[in-house]
Every structure is written in structure tokens, then in C-alpha cells.
N, C-alpha and C positions, 0 to 999 in steps of 0.2 A: 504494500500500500504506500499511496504516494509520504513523505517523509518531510522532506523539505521542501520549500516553494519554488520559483522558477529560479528569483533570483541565486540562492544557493547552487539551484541546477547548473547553471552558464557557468559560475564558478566552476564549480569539482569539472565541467567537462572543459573548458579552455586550459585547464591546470593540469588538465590530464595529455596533453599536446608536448606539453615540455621537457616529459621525460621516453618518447620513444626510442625506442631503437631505428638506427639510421635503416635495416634492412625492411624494419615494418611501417615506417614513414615512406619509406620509395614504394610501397605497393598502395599506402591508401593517399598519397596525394595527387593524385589524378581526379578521385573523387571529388565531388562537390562537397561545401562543408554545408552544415545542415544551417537550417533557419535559427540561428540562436533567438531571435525574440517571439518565433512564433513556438519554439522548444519551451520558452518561461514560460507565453502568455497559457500553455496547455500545462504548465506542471500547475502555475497557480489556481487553473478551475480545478486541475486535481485535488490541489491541496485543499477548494474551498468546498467541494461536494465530498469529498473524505469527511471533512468534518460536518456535513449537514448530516452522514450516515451515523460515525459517534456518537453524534445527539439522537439518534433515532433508534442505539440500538442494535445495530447490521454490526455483524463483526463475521470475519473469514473471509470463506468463501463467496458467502452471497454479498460484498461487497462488492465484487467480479462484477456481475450482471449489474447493478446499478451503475459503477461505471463505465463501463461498454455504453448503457443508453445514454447518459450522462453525455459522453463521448461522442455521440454520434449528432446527437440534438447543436452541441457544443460547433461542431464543424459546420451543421447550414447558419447556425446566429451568426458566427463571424465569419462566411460567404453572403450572408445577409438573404438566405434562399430562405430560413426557414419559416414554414405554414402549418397553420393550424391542419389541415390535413396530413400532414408529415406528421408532423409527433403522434396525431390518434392512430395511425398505420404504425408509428414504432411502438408505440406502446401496446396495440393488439400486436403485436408481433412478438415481443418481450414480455405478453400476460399469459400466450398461449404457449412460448415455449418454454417459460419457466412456470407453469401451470401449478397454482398452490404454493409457490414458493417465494413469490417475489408482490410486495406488495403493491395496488397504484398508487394509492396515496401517495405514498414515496414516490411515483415517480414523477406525480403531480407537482412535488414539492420542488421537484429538482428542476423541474421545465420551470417552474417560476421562479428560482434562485438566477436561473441563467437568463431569462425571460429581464429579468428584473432590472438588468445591468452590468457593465461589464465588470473584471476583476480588480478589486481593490491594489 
């Protein structure tokens, strides 16, 4: 589960750059480096739906599935696609395949955490 927020995240991963080995640097610098602020702006909804689950309760595994939706709703707000038709298809789709296990309320909760605004 996510631990530390984004800003932390950038940290440990640009500080992780400085001690490779020259033979494992010549094979990943061809690569693109990743999006560092779109890396924070996703650990920080992690870290802020992590803790709407804490308060609710959810511990383990079935924080898994809450995140995954969490995560998917997360990606049309900030492509700015996302519609009220989307989320009731993700949510029948995440009430049916975790059928008795996962509840809506919560996921209700979490479409208006993200609904609500973006990350602090």
C-alpha cells in the first residue's frame, strides 16, 4: 500500500539514478525517463484514497480493488473525459466482479473524494 506521497516518491526515484552501475545505465538510457510529476500527482491520490480506506476500515487485500477503481476513475478526471456514465459502468463492473465483497458506498465515496478536487 501506497507509503509515502508523491513528493517523497521523485525523491527515492531520482536518488536512485546516482548510484548505477555504468553497465546497467548503458542499457536503460535509451529509455524515456518517466513523467516525474505525473508519477507524484498519482502516488499523492494514492496516498489520499489509502487513507479514505483506513478510515473506512479496508485493510489487505481488498484495498487492491478499491484502488484499481480509485485508479481508473483517477485517469478520465485528469484527461478530463470523465462521465457520469463511466463511473456507473465501473462500478457495475467492480460490484459484479467482486460480488459481496466490495462495498458501493465506498466507492461512492471515493468518486466524490476525487470528484471533489484535485490533490492537496
Amino acid at each position: 500500500m501506497p507509503k509515502v506521497a508523491g513528493v517523497k516518491r521523485i525523491k527515492k526515484f531520482t536518488g536512485k539514478k546516482k548510484g548505477m552501475l555504468v553497465s546497467y545505465e548503458s542499457m536503460v538510457s535509451p529509455l524515456e525517463a518517466p513523467d516525474l510529476e505525473s508519477m507524484g500527482r498519482r502516488a499523492d491520490w494514492d496516498f489520499k484514497i489509502a487513507g479514505l480506506l483506513t478510515s473506512k476500515g479496508i485493510a489487505g487485500q481488498d484495498r487492491i480493488k478499491y484502488l484499481n477503481f480509485a485508479r481508473s476513475i483517477i485517469k478520465r478526471h485528469e484527461e478530463g473525459t470523465l462521465t457520469d456514465q463511466f463511473i456507473n459502468a465501473k462500478k457495475s463492473y467492480y460490484l459484479e466482479l467482486y460480488a459481496g465483497t466490495i462495498d458501493e458506498g465506498i466507492l461512492d465515496e471515493i468518486v466524490k473524494t476525487i470528484r471533489g478536487g484535485e490533490v492537496a
